[in-house]
C-alpha positions in Angstrom: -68.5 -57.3 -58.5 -64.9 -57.9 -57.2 -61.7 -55.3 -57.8 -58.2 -57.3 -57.7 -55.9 -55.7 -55.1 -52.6 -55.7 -55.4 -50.2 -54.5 -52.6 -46.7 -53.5 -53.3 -44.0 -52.9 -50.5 -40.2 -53.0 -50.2 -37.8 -55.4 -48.4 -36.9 -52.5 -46.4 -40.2 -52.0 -45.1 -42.3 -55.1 -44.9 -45.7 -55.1 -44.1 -46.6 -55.9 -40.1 -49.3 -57.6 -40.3 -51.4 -60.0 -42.7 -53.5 -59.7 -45.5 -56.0 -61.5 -47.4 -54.2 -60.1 -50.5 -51.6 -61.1 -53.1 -48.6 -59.1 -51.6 -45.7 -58.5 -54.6 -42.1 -57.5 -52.1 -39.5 -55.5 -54.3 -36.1 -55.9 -53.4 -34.5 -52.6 -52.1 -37.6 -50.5 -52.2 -38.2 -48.5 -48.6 -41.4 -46.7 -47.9 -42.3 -45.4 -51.5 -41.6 -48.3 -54.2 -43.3 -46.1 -57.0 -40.7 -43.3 -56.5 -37.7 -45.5 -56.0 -38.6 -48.5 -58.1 -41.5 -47.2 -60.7 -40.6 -50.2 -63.5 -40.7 -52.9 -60.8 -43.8 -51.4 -59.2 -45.6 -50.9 -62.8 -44.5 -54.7 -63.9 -46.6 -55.8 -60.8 -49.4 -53.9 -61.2 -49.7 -54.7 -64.8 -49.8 -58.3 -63.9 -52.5 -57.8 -61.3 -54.6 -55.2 -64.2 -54.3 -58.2 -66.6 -58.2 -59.6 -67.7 -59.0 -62.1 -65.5 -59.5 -65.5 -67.5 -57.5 -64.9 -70.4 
C-alpha cells in the first residue's frame, strides 16, 4: 500500500534539505501555511487527496 505525501511550505521558509516528495511552495506563507494561507494550503492538498487514476 502507498499513502501520497504532500509537503507544503512558504517562500519565507523553504525547506533545507531534499525530499523524495512532491513539495507545493506558497507564496508569502512563513512557518505555518495553514494558519496564514488555509485556501492555498487546502487547494494543494485537495490536489494531492484526488483518486489516483481518474
Amino acid at each position: 500500500m502507498s499513502i501520497p505525501v504532500q509537503i507544503v511550505v512558504g517562500t519565507a521558509d523553504p525547506l533545507v534539505t531534499t525530499v523524495d516528495h512532491p513539495v507545493a511552495e506558497i507564496a508569502g506563507a512563513g512557518h505555518y501555511p495553514p494558519l496564514t494561507h488555509p485556501s492555498q494550503v487546502a487547494r494543494h492538498l485537495g490536489a494531492a487527496s484526488a483518486p489516483i487514476g481518474t
